[in-house]
N, C-alpha and C positions, 0 to 999 in steps of 0.2 A: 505416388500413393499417398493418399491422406492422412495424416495421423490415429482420424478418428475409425480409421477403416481397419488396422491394426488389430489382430487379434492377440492384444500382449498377452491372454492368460495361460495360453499355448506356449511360452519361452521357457528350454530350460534354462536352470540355475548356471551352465554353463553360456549362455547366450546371456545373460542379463549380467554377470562378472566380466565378461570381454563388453557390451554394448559401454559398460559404469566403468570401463578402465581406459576406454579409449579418447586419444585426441585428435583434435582435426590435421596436423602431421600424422603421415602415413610411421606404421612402426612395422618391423617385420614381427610376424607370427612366434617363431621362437624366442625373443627377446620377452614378449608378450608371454608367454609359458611359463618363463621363468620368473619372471615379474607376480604374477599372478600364481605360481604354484600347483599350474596341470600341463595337461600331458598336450603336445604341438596337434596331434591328431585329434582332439574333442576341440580344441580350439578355431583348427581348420573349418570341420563340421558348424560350428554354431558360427564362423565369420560366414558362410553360405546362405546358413539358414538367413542370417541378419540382411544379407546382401538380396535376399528373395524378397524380406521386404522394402528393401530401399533404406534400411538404416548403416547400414555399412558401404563402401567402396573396398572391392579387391585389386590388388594391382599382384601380376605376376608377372618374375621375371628369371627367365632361364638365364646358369651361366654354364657354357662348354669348358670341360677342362678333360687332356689327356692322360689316361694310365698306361702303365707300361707293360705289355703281355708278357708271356715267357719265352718266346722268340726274345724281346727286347730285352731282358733279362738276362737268358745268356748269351745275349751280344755284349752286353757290358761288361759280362764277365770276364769271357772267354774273348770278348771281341769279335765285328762283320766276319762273313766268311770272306768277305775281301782281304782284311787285315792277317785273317792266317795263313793266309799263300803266302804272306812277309818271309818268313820263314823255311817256306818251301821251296829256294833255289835248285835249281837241277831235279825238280822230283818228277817223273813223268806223270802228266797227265791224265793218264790211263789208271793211277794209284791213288787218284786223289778221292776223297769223299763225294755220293752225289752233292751231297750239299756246297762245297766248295766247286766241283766243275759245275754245275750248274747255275751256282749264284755268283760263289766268290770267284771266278773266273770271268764273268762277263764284266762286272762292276771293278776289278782290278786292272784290267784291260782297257776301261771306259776310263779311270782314272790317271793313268797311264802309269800306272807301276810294274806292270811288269807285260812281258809277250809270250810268246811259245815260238821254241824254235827246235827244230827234230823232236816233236810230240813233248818236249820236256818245260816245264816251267822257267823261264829268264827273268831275274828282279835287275829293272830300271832303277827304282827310285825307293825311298821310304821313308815315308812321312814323319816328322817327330809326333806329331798328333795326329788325331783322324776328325777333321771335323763333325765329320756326322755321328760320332759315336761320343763327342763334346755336347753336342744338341740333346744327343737323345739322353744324358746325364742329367742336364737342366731340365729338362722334363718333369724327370726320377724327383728334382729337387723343386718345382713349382715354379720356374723360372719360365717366361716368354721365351718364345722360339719364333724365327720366320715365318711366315706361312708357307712359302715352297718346301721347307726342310720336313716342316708340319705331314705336309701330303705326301713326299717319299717315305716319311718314315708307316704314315699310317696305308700307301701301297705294300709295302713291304712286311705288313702288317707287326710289326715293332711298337706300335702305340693301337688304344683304344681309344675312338671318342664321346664322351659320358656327359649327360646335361643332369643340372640339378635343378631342380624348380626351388624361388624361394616366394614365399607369399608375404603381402603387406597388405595392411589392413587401415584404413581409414574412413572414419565416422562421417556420417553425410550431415546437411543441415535438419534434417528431418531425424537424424536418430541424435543430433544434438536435444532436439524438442522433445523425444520421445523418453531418455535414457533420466530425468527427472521421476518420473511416474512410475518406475519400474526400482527406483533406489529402495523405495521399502520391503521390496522382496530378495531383498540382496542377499540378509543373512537367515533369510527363514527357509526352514527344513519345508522340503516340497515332496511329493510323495510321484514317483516316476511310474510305478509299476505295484500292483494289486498282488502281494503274496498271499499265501499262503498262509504263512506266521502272523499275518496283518490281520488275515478276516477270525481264524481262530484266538485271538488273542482282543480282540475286540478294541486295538488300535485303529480298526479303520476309523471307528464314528468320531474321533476328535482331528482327524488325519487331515491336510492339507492336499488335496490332488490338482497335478498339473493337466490343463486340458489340451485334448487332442488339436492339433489346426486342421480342421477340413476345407481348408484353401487351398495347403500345398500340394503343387503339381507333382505327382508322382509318375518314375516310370512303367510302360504298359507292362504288365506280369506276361511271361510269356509261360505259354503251355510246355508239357516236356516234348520233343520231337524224335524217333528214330533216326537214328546217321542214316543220311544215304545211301553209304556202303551196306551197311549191315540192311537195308530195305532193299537195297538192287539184289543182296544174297536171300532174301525171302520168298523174291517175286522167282528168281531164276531156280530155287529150289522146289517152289509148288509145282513150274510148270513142269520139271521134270517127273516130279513126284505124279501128279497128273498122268503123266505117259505113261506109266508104269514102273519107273526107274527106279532104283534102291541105291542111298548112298554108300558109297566106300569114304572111309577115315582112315587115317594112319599119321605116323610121326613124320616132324617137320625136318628131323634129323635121323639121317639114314646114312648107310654105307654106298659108297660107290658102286659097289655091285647091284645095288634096284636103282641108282638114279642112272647109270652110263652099260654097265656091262650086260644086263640082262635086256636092254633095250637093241642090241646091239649095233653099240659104241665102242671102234675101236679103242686100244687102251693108247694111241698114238694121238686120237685126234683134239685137235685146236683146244673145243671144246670144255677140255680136263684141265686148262692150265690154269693159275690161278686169276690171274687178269678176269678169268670168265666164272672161279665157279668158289664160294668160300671152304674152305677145308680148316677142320676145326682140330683144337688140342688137349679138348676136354671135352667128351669120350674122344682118343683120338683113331680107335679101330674099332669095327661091329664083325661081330661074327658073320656067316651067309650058309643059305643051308648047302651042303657040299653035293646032292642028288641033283638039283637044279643046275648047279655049279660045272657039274660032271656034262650038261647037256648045255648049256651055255658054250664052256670051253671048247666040246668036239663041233660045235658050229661056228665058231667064231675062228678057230683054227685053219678050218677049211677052207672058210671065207677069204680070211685079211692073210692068210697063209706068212703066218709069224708063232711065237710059241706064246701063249697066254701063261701070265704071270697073277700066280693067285695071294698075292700080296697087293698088288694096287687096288683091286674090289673092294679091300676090308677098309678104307681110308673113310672117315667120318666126314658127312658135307650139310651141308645145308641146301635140300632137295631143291634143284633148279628146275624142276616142271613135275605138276602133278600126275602124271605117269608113273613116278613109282608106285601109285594106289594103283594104277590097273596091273602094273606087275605081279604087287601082292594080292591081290585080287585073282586073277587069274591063275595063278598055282594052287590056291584055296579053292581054287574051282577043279580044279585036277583033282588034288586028293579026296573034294568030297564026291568025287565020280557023280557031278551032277549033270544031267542032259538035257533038262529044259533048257531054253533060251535064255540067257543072264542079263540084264542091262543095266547097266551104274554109270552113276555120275558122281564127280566132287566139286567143289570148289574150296580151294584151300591156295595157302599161301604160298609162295616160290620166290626164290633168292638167286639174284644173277649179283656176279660184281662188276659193276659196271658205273658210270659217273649217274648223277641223276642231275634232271633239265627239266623245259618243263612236259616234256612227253617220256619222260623217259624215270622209270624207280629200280633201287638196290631190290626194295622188298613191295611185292603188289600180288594180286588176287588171279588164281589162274581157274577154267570151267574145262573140267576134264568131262570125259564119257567113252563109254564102251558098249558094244553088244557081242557076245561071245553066243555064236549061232552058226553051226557045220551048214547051213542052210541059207546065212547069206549072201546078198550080191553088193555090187556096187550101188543098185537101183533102188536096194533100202538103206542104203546110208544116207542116199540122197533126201529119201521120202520121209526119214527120219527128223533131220538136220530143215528140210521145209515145213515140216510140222511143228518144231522148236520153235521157229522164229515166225512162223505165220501166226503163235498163241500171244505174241510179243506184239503182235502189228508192223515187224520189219522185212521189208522188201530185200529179197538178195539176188545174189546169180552165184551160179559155180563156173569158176574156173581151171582147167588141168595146170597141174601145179608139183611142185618136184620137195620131202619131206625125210629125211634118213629114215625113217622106220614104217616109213607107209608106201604102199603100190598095189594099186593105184594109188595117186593124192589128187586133193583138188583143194582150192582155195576158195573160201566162202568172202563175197563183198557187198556191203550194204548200201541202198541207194539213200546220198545225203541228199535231202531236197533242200538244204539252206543251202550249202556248196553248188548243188547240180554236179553232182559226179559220185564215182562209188567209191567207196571207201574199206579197206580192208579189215575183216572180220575175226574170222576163224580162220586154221585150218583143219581138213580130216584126209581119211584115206582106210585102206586096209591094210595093219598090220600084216609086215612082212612073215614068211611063215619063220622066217630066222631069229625073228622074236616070240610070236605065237606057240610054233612049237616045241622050244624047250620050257616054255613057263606053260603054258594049257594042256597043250599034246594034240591040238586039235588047231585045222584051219576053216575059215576065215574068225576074224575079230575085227568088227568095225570100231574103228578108234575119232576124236575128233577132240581140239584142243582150242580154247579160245578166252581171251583179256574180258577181264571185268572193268575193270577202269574205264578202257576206250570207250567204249559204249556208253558208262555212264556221264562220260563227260559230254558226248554229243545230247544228251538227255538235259543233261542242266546245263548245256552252251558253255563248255569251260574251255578258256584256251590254256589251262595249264594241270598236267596232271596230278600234282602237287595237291592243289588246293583241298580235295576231301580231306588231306592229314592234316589238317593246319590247326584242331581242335578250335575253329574256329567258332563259338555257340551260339552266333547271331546267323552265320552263315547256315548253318545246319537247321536250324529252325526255319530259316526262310529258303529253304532250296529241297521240298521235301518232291518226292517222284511219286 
């Protein structure tokens, strides 16, 4: 860039004290800061601005250096869980901490300090020092470490590793030539911004203004965008809305009894443990109404032919499928002795405990629906569920399919033309009457339950279910459906 092509009138006063203070040795930025008496952040900005036009050189350079977590912390305290088996001669194995049979037993094993013999702990050896617990100190204290010991420890997650960018700043030939001309504006008051107090006070008209650079590349303003998520829940709630359907809402925290017992879920099954379902301790019990309750229990008794226990219903969860709306739903349709045909849908959120991957979430979006009608068949479930998705543009088939709380069931699959194969959707079916009629009073209820996610990730080609959470705001804007 030429000198004369420089729009210097555009510099602020922070660009023109860094251009006037710099030398042809590179200096770091904070050194510079202090030197000059502002702040490293407006300094960075005007070494940029300067570097736009060619009057600066930036050099940046990261240095990695390790922190020590709170795992690593109380290993130093307390010492590896290898190190505390030291002391655990004779102690059977079966009483040890998960953390020590799981960790501190492999690694003290691997070291060879100690064996197992009749399930009980046997100390070989003990080290007067631990090296790895020597390393991970000099760490603590900013000391070099190997690099092997580096990567066990930061496996083990014992250490963090942290980069710090530092900036250097060096004046080019061109802002040597240039930083003359701008010397006289060094100590003169410039006027950055048109207040208020300026134009009433009638300082502007003697006022000095810094002009705008209408060179600099700026970046493109982006418009505001809908989330994905929250646009996939617009489109699937018109088309319901459309069909005639009425939503049902309700709380995301519920008692056991509408998420497992009134669906009828034994109080035995898999299901209820905690591996599968969160169980909370603030509220830790909900009432349930005891007439339902009373109709619940005489069917479920019959059934699973055990005595129902009306202390596990009351246990607080976080609802793991939106069914407890058509629960609550449906007995509100009993008491208001309503006989038209009802039809609702929801989409709300549901909590499994389970790991998360990338097809797989703790907390994700579920599309419930119902039609509660003494009149229908399996043959409007179907016609229902093809109407849904044919408003959608997606291809499906049904398939006979086996569901705890439905019988019939069938399984709904979508035809992926990128894969060439079908791909699993929903499912539905007709509430069992073992659920139906002690929450309705009445049978049939056609039920049908199906992922928001899945769908939408085939929609935006995502191979990981993750990524809509990632508040990602470049993503969201360019991935709009």
């Amino acid at each position: 860039m030429k000198k004369e092509t420089i729009d210097l009138d555009s510099l602020h006063q922070h660009d023109i004290k860094l251009l006037t203070a710099l030398r042809k040795e590179k200096e770091d930025i904070e050194s510079i800061a202090k030197r000059l008496g502002l702040s490293k952040d407006a300094l960075i900005r005007s070494a940029f601005v300067l570097k736009d036009l060619g009057l600066v050189d930036i050099v940046e350079e990261a240095k990695v250096r390790y922190v020590i977590t709170g795992e690593g912390n109380k290993n130093l305290r307390e010492g590896f869980p290898e190190e505390r088996l030291l002391s655990k001669d004779g102690t059977p194995v079966s009483s040890l901490s998960e953390e020590e049979r799981r960790i501190g037993l492999q690694w003290a094993m691997k070291n060879g300090w100690v064996r197992i013999a009749e399930g009980k702990i046997k100390i070989l050896s003990r080290p007067e020092k631990y090296d790895l617990r020597e390393k991970l100190k000099a760490i603590e204290e900013g000391r070099d470490v190997d690099k092997e010991t580096v990567k066990l420890l930061l496996q083990r997650k014992n250490i963090e590793e942290t980069a710090t960018k530092k900036f250097f700043v060096r004046i080019t030939d061109l802002g040597m030539e240039t930083a003359p001309s701008v010397m006289d504006r060094l100590d003169k008051e410039e006027i950055n911004e048109l207040t208020h107090s300026l134009i009433t006070s009638g300082k502007w008209r003697n006022a000095t203004f810094r002009k705008y650079n209408l060179r600099l590349k700026i970046e493109r303003a982006r418009k505001g965008a809908y989330h994905p998520v929250n646009e996939y829940i617009r489109q699937i709630r018109e088309v319901f809305v459309s069909m005639g359907f009425e939503e049902m809402t309700g709380p995301e925290v519920d008692s056991a009894f509408w998420d497992f017992d009134a669906l009828f879920t034994p109080q035995d099954h898999p299901a209820r443990e905690l591996q599968d379902t969160f169980y909370l301790e603030n509220p830790e019990k909900f009432e349930y109404p005891e007439d339902v309750a009373e109709r619940v229990k005489e069917i479920q008794e019959k059934a699973w032919k055990y005595k129902w226990d009306p202390e596990i219903p009351r246990q607080a969860v976080l609802r793991t499928h939106t069914t407890t709306l058509s629960a609550h739903t449906l007995v509100s349709l009993r008491k208001g002795k309503r006989s038209k045909p009802g039809k609702f849908f929801a989409i709300g959120r549901v909590y499994r405990n389970e790991a998360t991957d990338f097809k797989h979430l703790a907390e994700f979006y579920q599309i419930e629906g119902i039609v509660a009608w003494k009149k229908a068949t399996f043959r409007d479930l179907l016609g229902v569920l093809s109407a849904f998705y044919e408003k959608q543009g997606i291809k499906i088939r049904f398939r006979p399919h086996y569901f705890p709380y439905t019988e019939p069931s069938v399984e709904i699959d979508r035809w992926d033309e990128k894969r060439n194969q079908w791909i699993e959707l929903a499912g539905a079916g007709i509430l069992r009457p073992e659920v139906s009629l002690p929450l309705w009073g009445s049978y049939p209820v056609l039920a049908w339950g199906m992922s928001l996610e899945r769908p939408l990730m085939n929609r935006l080609n995502l191979k990981d279910i993750r990524i809509p959470y990632q508040n990602d705001i470049y993503w969201i804007a360019d991935s709009q459906i």
